[in-house]
C-alpha positions as CSV (number, residue, x, y, z in Angstrom):
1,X,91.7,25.8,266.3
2,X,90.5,23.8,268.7
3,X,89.1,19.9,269.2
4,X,89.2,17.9,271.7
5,X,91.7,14.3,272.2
6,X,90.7,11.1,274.1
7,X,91.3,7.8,275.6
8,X,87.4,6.9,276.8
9,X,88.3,8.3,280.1
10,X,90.1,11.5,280.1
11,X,89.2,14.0,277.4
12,X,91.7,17.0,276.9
13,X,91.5,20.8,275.1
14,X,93.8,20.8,272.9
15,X,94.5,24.4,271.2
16,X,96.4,24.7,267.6
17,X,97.5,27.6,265.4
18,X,98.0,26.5,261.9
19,X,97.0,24.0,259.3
20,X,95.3,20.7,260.2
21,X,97.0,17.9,257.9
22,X,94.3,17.0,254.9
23,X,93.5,13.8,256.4
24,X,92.6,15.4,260.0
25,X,89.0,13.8,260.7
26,X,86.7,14.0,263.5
27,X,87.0,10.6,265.2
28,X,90.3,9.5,263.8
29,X,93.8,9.1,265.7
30,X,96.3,12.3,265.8
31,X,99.6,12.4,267.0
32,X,100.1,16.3,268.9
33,X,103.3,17.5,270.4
34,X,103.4,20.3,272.6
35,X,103.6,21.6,276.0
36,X,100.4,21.0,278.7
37,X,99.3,24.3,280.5
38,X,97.0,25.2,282.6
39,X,93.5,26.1,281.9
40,X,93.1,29.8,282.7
41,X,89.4,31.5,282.8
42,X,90.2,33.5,279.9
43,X,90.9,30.4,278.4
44,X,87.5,28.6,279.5
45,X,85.8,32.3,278.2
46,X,87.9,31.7,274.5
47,X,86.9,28.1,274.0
48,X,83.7,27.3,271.7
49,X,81.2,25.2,273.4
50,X,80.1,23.8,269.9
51,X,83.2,22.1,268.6
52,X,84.8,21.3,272.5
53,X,83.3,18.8,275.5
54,X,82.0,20.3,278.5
55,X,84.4,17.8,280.6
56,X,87.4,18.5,278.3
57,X,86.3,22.6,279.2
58,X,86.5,21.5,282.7
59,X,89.6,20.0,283.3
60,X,92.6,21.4,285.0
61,X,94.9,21.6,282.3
62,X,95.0,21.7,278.2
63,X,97.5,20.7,275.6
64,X,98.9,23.5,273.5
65,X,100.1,22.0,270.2
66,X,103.1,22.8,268.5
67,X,102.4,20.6,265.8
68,X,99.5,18.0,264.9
69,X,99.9,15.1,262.7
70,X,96.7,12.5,261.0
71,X,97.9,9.0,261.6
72,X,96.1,7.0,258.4
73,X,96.1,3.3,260.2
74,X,94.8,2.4,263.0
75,X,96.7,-0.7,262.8
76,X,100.1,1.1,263.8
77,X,98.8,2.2,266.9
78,X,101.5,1.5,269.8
79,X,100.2,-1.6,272.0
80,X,100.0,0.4,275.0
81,X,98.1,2.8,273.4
82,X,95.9,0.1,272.1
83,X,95.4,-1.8,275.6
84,X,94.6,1.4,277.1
85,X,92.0,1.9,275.1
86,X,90.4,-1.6,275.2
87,X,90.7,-1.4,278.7
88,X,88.8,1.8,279.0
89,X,86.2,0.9,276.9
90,X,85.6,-2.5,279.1
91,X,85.6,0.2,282.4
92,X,82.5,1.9,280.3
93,X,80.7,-1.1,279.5
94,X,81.0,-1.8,283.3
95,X,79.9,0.9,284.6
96,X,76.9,0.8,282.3
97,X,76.0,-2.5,282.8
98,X,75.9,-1.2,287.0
99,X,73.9,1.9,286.1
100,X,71.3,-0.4,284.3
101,X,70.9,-2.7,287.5
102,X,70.8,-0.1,290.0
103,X,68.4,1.5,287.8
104,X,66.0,-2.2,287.8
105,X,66.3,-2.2,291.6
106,X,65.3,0.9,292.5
107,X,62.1,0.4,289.8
């Protein structure tokens, strides 16, 4: 199995053998333990373009899982965790807002 984890920024392969918990939903928060390898060629040849990011099948590296667990509440999340995330998703929104003007200036 493969899918792909996230914080806004950095997306990363991660690679499991075995069963996903029940509650394991695209878009929801796992916790993954493992080891981080590197990303071989045969790797890159192995992974499905349909279920795995083109920038996570680019990257340098990708997690292999020795376990996966669902977390049901997003409320539990660690703060860092949390900030992190907020403060990647204002870094989007910035860079979008830029995009748009350069894009009105060079109409």
């Amino acid at each position: 199995m493969e899918f792909v984890i996230t914080d806004l920024i950095t997306d990363i392969l991660v690679r499991y053998q075995g069963s996903l918990p029940d509650l394991f939903r695209e878009g929801h928060s796992v916790v993954v333990e493992g080891f981080v390898k590197p990303l071989t060629e045969d790797i890159r040849k192995e992974v499905s373009s349909k279920s795995v990011s083109g920038k996570a099948r680019s990257g340098e590296c990708y997690f292999a899982a020795t376990e996966v667990l669902a977390k049901h509440d997003e409320k539990y999340m660690p703060q860092e965790v949390a900030s992190a995330i907020e403060k990647n998703k204002k870094k989007i929104a910035g860079d979008e807002a830029v995009a748009a003007e350069e894009k009105v200036k060079s109409s």
